[in-house]
ROSE-4610 file (N, C-alpha, C; in Angstrom, 1 decimal, always signed):
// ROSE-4610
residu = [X/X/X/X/X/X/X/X/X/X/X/X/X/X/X/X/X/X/X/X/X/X/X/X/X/X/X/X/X/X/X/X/X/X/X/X/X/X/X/X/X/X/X/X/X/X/X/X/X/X/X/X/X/X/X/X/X/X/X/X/X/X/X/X/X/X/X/X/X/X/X/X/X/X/X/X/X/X/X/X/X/X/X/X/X/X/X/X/X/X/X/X/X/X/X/X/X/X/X/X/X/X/X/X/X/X/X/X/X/X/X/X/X/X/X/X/X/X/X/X/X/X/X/X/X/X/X/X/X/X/X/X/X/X/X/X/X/X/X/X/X/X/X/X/X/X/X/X/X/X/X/X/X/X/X/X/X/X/X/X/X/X/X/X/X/X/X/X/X/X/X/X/X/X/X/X/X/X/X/X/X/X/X/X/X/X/X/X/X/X/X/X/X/X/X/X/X/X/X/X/X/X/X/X/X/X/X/X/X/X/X/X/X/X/X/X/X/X/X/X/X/X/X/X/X/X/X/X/X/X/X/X/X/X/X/X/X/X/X/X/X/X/X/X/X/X/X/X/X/X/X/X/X/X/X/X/X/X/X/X/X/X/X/X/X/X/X/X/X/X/X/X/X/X/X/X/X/X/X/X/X/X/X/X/X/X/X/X/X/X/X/X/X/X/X/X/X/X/X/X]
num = [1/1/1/2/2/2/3/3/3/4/4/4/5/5/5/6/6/6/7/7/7/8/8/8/9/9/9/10/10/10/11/11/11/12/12/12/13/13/13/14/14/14/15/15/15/16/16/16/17/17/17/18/18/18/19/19/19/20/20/20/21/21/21/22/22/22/23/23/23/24/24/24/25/25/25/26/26/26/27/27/27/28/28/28/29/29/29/30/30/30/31/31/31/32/32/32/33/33/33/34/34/34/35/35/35/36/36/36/37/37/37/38/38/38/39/39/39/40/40/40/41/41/41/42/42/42/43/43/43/44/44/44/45/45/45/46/46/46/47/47/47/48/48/48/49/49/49/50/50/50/51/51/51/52/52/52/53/53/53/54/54/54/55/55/55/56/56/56/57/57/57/58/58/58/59/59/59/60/60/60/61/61/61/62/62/62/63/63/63/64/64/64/65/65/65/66/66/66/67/67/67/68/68/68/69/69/69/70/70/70/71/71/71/72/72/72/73/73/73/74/74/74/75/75/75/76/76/76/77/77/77/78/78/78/79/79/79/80/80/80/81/81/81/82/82/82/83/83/83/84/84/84/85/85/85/86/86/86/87/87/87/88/88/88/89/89/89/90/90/90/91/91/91/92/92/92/93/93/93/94/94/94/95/95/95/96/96/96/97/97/97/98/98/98/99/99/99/100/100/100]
x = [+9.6/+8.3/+7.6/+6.6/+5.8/+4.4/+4.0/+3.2/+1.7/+0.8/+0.1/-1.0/-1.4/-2.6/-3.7/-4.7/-5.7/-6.7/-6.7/-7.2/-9.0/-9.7/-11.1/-11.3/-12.0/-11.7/-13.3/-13.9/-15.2/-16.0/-16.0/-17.0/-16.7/-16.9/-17.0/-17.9/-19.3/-20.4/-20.5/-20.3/-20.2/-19.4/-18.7/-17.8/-19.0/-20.6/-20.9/-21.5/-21.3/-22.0/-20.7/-19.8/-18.1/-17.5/-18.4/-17.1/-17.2/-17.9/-18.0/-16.4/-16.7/-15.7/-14.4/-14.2/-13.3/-12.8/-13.2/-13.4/-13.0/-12.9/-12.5/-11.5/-11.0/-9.5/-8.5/-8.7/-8.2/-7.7/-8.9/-8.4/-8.0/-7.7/-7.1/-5.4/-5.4/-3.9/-3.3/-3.8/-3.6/-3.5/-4.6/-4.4/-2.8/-3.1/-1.8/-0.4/-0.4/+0.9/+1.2/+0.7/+0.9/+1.0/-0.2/-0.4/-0.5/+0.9/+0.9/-0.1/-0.4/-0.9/-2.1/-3.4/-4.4/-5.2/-5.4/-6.2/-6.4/-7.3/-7.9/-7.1/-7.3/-6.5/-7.7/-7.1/-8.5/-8.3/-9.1/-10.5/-11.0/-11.4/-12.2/-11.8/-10.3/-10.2/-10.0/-9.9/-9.1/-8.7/-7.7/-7.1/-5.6/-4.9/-3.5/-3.3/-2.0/-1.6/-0.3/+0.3/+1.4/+1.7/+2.8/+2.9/+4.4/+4.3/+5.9/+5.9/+7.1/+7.3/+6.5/+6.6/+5.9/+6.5/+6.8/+7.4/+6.7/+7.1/+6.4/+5.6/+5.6/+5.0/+3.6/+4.1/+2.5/+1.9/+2.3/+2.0/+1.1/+1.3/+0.6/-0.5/-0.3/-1.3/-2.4/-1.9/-2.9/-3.4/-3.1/-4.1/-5.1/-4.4/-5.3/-6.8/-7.1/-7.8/-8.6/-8.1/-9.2/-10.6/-11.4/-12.8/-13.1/-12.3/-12.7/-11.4/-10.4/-9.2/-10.7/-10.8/-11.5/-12.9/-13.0/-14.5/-14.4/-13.1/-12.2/-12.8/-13.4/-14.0/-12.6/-10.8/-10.1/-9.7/-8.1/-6.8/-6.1/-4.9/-4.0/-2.4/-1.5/-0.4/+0.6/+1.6/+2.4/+3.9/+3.6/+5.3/+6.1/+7.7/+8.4/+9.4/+9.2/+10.1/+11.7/+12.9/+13.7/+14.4/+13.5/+14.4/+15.7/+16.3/+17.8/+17.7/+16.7/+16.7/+15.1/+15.3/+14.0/+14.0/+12.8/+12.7/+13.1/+13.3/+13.5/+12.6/+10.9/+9.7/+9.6/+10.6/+10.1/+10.9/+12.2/+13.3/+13.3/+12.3/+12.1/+11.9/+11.4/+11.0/+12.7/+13.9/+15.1/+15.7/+15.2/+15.6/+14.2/+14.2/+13.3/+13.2/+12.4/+12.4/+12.6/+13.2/+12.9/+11.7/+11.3/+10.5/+9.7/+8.7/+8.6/+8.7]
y = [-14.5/-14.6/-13.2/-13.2/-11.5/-11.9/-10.5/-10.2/-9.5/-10.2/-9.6/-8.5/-7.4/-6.3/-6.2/-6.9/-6.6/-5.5/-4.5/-3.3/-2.8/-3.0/-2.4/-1.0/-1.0/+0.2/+0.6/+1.3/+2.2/+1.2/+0.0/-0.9/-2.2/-1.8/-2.7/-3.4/-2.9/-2.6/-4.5/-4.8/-5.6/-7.0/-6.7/-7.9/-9.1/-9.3/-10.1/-10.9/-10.4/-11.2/-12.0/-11.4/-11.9/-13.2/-13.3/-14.0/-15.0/-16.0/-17.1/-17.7/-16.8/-16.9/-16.5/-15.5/-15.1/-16.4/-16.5/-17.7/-19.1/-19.4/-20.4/-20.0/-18.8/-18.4/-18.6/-18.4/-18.1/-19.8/-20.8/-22.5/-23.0/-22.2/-23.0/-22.7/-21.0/-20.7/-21.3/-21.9/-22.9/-24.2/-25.0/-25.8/-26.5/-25.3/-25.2/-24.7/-24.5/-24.2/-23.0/-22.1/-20.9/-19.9/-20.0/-19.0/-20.0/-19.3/-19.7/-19.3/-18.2/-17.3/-16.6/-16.3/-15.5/-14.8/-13.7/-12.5/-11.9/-10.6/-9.7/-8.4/-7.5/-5.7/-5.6/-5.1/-4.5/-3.2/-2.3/-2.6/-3.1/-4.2/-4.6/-3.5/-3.6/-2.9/-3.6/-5.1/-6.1/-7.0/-7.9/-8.7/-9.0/-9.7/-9.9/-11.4/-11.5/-13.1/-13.1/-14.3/-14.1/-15.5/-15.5/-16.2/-16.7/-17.8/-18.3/-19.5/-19.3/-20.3/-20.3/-18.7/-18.1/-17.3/-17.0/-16.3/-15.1/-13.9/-12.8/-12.5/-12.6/-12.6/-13.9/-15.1/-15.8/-15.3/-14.8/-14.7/-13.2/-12.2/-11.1/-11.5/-12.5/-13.2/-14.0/-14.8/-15.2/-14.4/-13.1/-12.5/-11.6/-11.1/-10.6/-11.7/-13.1/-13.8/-13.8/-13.3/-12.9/-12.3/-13.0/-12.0/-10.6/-10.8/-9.4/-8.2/-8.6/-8.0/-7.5/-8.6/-8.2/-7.5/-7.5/-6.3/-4.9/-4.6/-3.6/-4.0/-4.6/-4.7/-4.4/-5.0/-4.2/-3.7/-3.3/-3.2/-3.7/-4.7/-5.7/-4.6/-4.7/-4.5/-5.6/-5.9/-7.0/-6.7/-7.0/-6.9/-7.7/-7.7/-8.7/-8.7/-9.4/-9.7/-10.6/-10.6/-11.3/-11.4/-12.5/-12.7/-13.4/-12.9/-13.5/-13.6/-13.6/-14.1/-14.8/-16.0/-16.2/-17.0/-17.0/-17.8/-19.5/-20.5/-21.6/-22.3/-21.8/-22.5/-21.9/-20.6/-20.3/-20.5/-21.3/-21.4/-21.7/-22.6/-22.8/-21.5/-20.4/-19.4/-18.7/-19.3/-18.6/-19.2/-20.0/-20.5/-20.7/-20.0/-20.0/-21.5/-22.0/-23.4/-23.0/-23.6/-23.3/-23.6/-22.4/-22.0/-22.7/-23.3/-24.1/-23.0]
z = [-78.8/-78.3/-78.5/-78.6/-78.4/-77.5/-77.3/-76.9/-78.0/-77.9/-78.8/-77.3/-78.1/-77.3/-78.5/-77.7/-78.2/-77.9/-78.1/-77.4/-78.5/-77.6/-77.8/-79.2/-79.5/-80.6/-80.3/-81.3/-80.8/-81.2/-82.1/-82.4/-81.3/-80.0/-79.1/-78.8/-79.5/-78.8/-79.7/-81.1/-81.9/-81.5/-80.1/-79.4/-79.1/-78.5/-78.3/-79.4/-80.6/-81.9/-82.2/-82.5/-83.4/-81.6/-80.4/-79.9/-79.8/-80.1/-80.8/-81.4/-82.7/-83.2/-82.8/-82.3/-81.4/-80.5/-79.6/-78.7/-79.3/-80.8/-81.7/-82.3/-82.5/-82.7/-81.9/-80.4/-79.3/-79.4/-79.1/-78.8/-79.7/-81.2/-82.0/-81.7/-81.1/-81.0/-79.8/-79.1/-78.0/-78.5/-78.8/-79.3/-80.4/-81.3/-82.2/-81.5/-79.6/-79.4/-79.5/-80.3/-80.6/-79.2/-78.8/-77.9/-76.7/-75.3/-74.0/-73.2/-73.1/-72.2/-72.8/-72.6/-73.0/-71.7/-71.7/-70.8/-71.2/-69.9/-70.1/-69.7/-70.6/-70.3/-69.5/-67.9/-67.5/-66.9/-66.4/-66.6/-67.6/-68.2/-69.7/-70.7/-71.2/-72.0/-73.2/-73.5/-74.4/-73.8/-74.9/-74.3/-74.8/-74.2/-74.1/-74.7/-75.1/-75.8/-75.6/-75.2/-75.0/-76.0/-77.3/-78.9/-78.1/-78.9/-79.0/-79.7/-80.5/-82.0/-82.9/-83.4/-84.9/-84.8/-86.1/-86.8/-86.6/-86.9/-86.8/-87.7/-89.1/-90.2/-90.4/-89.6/-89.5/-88.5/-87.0/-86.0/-86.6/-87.2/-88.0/-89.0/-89.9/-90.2/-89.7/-88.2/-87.4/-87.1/-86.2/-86.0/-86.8/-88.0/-89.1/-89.1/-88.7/-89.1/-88.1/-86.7/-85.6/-86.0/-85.6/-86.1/-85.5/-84.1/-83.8/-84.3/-85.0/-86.0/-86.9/-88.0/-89.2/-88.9/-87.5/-87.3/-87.1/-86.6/-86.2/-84.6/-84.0/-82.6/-81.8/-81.8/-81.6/-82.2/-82.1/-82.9/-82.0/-82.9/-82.3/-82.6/-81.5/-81.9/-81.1/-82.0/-81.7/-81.2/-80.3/-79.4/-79.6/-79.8/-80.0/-79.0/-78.0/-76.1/-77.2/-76.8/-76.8/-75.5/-75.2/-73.0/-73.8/-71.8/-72.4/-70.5/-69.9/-68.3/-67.8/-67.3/-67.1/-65.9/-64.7/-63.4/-64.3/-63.1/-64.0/-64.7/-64.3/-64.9/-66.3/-66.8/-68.4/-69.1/-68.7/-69.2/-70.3/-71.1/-72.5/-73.1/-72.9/-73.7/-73.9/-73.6/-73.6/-75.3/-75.9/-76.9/-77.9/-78.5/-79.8/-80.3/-80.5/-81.5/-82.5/-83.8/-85.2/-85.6/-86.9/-86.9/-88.2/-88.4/-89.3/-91.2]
């Protein structure tokens, strides 16, 4: 699983044109399963994703396709968590699905 950070860069100012689209990235990574979890770094600093069942190399590609990636509006860095302990409600996240 990882963790994606989406952290604000100096062309912030450019976030309310690109979130639209933003906003249609985000429900497609839900939609498609991709992404469990989505929030805010706050104080409003960005935002957070929490990926599971992608690969690391599409999961880097998905976000390259973020509009606010390709505006520089943030910079994304991608964390890669390998639990090996979880409460019983995340207990799926203890076994990777294969990966298409």
């Amino acid at each position: 699983m990882f963790m994606v950070l989406l952290r604000f860069s100096a062309n912030k100012s450019a976030a309310e044109r690109h979130m639209p689209g933003h906003q249609e990235w985000i429900e497609r990574g839900v939609d498609d399963g991709v992404f469990l979890l989505v929030g805010g770094i706050r104080p409003g600093l960005g935002g957070a994703i929490v990926a599971h069942g992608i690969s690391r190399e599409d999961l880097e590609a998905r976000v390259a396709a973020d509009p606010f990636v390709e505006q520089d509006i943030v910079s994304a860095e991608i964390v890669e968590i390998a639990p090996w302990l979880a409460d019983d409600r995340l207990k799926f996240l203890l076994a990777e699905p294969a990966l298409p």
